[in-house]
C-alpha positions, 0 to 999 in steps of 0.5 A, spaced: 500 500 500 505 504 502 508 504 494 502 505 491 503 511 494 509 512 492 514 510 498 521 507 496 522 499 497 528 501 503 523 506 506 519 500 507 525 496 509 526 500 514 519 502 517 518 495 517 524 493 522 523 499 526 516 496 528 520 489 529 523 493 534 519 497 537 515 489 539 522 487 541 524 493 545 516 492 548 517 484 549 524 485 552 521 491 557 515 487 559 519 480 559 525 484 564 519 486 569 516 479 569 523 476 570 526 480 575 519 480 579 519 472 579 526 471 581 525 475 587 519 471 588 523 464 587 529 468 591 526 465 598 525 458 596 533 454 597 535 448 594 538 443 599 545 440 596 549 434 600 555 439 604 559 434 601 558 435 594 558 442 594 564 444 599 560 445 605 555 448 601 548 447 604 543 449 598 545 453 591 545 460 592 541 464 587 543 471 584 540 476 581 545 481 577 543 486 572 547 483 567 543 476 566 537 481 563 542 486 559 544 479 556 538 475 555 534 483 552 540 484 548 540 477 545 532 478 544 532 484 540 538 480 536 533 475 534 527 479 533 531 483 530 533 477 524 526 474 524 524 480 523 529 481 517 524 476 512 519 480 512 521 486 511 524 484 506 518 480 502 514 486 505 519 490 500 520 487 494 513 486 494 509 488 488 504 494 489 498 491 485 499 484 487 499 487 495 493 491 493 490 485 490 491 480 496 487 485 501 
């Protein structure tokens, strides 16, 4: 529809892995939140170890640490950002009269 207007095929390319950002950015946000709120939950339960298999440990210790959630956002948004990259693409060699046609 956008190149019935008139608008380029990399401007479509690029409008449409803006928006696969923009998700991703969402995803990862909600995601980070819902993370951090569950390990804090699950911070107050322990998992018992035998002592002697784990030098003198008792239980396994757990450990929130900010950069858990900056790996897991930057490897989230890497992969929307990939799956993201087909779409576009299609989206943007997509013949105009054909788009028009399929809606």
């Amino acid at each position: 529809m956008l190149m019935a207007m008139g608008t380029s095929r990399r401007s479509i390319l690029i409008i449409f892995l803006f928006e696969a950002c923009i998700l991703g950015m969402m995803g990862v946000i909600i995601g980070s939140v819902l993370g951090y709120v569950s390990s804090i939950m699950l911070a107050s339960y322990t998992i018992p170890v035998p002592p002697e298999m784990y030098f003198g440990l008792d239980h396994l210790p757990f450990l929130i640490t900010p950069e858990n959630f900056i790996i897991a956002g930057v490897f989230a948004m890497a992969i929307n950002i990939i799956a993201g990259a087909y779409p576009a693409r299609r989206a943007s060699k997509m013949d105009p009269v054909e788009a028009i046609h399929d809606v």
